[in-house]
OpenMM code with the backbone's topology and positions (N, CA, C; nanometers):
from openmm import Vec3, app, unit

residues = "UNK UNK UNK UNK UNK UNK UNK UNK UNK UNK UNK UNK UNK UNK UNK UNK UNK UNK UNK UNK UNK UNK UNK UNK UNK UNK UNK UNK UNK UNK UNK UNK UNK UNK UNK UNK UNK UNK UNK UNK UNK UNK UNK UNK UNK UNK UNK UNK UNK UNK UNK UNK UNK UNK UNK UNK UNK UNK UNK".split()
positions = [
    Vec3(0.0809, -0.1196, 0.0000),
    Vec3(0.0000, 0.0000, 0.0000),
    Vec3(0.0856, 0.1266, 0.0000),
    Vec3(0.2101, 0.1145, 0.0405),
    Vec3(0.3028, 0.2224, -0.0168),
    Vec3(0.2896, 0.2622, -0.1173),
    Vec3(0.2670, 0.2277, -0.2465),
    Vec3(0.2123, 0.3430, -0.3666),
    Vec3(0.1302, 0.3929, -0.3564),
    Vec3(0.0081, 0.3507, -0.2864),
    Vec3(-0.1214, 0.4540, -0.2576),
    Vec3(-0.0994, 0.5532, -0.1858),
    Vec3(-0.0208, 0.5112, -0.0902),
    Vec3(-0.0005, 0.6590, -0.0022),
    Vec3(0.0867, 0.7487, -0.0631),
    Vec3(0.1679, 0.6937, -0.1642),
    Vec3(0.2565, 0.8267, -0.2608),
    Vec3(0.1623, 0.8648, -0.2975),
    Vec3(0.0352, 0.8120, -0.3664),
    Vec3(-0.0285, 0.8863, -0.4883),
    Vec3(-0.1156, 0.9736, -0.3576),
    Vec3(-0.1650, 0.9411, -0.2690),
    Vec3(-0.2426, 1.0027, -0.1575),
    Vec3(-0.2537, 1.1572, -0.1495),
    Vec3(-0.0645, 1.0931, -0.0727),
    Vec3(-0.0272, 1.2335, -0.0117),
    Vec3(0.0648, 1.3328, -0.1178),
    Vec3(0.0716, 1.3129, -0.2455),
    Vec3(0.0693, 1.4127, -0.3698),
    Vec3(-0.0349, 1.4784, -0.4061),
    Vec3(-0.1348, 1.3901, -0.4051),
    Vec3(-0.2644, 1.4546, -0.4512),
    Vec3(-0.3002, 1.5933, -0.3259),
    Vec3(-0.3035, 1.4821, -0.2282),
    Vec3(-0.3439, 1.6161, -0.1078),
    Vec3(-0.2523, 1.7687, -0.0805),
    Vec3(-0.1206, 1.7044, -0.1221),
    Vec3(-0.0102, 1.8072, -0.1315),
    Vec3(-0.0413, 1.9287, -0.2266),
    Vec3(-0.0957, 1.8814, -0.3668),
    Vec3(-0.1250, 1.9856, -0.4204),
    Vec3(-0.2497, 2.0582, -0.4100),
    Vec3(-0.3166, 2.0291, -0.2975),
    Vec3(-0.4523, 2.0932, -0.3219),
    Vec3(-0.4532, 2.2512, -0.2485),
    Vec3(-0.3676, 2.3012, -0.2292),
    Vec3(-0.3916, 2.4371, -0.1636),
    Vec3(-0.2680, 2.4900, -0.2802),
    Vec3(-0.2374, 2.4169, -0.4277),
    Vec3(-0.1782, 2.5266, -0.5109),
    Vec3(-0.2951, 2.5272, -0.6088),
    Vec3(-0.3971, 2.4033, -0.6183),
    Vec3(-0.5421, 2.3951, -0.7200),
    Vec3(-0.6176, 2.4944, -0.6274),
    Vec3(-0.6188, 2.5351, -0.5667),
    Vec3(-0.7097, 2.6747, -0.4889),
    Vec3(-0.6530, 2.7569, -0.5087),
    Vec3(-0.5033, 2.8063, -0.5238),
    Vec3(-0.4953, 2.9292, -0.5774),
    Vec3(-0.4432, 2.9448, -0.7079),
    Vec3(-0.4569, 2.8676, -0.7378),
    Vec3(-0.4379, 2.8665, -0.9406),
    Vec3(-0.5557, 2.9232, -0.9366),
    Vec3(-0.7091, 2.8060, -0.9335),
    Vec3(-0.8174, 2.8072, -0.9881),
    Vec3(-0.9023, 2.9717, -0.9219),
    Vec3(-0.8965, 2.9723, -0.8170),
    Vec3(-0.9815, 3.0306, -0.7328),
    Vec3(-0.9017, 3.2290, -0.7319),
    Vec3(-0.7697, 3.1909, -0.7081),
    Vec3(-0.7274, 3.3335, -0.7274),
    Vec3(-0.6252, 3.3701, -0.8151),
    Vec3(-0.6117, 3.2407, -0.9144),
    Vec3(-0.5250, 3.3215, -1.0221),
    Vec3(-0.4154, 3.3300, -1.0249),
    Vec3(-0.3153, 3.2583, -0.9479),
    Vec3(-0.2024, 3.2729, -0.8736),
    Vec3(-0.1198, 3.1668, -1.0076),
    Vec3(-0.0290, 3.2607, -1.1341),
    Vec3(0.0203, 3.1732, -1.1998),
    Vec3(0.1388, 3.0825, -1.1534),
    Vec3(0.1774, 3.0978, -1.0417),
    Vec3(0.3012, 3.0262, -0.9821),
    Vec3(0.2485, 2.9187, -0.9859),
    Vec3(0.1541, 2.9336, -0.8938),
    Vec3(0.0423, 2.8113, -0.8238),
    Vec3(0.0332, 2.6987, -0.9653),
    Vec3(-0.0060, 2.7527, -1.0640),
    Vec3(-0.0612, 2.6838, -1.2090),
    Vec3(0.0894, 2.6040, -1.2291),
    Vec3(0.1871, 2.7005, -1.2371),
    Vec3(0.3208, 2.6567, -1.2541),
    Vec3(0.3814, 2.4695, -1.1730),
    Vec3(0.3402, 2.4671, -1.0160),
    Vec3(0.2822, 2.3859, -0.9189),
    Vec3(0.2306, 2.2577, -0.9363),
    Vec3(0.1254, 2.3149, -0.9769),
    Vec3(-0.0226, 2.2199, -1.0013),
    Vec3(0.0316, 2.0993, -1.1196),
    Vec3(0.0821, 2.1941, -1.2295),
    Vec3(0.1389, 2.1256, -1.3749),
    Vec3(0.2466, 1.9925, -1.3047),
    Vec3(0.3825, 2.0593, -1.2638),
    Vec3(0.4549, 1.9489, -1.1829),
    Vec3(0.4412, 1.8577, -1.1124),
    Vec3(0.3296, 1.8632, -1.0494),
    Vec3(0.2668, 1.7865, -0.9635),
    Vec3(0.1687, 1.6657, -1.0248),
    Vec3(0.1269, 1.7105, -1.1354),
    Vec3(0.0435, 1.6385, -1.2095),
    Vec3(0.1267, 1.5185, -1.2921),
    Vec3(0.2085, 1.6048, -1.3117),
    Vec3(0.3357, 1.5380, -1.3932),
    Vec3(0.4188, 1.4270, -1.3405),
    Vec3(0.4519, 1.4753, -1.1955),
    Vec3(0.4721, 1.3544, -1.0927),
    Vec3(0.3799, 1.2247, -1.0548),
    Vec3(0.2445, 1.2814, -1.0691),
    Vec3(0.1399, 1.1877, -1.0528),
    Vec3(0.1648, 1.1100, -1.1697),
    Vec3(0.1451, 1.1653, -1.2758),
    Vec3(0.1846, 1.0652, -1.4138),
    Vec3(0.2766, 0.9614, -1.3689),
    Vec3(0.3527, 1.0096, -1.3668),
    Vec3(0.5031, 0.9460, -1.3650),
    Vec3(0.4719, 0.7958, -1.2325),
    Vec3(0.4067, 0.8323, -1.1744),
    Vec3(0.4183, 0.7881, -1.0113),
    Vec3(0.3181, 0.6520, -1.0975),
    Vec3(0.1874, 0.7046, -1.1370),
    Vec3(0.0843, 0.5821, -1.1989),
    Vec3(0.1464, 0.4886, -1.2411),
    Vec3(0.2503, 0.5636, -1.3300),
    Vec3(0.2969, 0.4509, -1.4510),
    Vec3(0.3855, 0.3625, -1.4112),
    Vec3(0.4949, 0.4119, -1.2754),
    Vec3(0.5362, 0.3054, -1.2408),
    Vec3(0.4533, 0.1707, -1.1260),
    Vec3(0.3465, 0.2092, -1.1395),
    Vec3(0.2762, 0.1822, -1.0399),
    Vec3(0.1716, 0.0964, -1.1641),
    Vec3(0.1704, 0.0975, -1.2519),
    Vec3(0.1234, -0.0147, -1.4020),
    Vec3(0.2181, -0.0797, -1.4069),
    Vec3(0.3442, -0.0417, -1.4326),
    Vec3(0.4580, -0.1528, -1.4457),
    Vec3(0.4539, -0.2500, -1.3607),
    Vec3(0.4340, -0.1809, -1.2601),
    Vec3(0.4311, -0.2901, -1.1286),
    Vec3(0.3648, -0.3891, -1.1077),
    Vec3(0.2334, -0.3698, -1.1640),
    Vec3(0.0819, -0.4757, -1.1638),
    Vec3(0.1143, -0.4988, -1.2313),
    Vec3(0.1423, -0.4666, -1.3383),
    Vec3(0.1571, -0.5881, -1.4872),
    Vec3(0.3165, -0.6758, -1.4461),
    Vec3(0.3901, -0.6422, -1.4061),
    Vec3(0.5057, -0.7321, -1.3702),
    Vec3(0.4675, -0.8425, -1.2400),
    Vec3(0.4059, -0.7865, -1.1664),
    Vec3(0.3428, -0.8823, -1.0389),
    Vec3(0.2580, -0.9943, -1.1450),
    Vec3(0.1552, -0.9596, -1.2560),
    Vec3(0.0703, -1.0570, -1.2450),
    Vec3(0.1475, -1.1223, -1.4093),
    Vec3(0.2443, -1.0828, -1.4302),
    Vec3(0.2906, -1.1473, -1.5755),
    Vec3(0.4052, -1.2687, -1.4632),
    Vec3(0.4354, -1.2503, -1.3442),
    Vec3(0.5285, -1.3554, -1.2769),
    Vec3(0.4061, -1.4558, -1.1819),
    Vec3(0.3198, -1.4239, -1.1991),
    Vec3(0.1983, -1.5295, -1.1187),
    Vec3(0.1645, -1.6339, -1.2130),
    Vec3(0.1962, -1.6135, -1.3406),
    Vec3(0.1502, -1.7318, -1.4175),
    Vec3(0.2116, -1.8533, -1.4507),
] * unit.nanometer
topology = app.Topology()
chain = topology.addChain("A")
for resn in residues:
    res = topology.addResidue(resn, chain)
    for name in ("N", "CA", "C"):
        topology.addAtom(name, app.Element.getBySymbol(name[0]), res)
């Protein structure tokens, strides 16, 4: 469950720069939000590799 809690506590991490992107405009914030999203990407995909390597060695 260690990957869930990466993806968790990223998601939650960025939510007070998605309030001031969205809400006041704050282009840093947008700047933020993008990287963060980007990390999430990144974070999923090794986190597909992973399930598909777990269940391609179960067979």
């Amino acid at each position: 469950m260690n990957k869930f809690e990466q993806v968790r506590d990223l998601v939650m991490s960025l939510e007070g720069d998605f309030e001031k992107f969205y809400d006041k405009n704050n282009q840093a914030a947008g700047t933020r939000v993008r990287k963060g999203m980007q990390d999430l990407k990144n974070l999923a995909q090794d986190i597909r590799v992973e399930v598909q390597n777990m269940k391609n060695t179960e067979k």
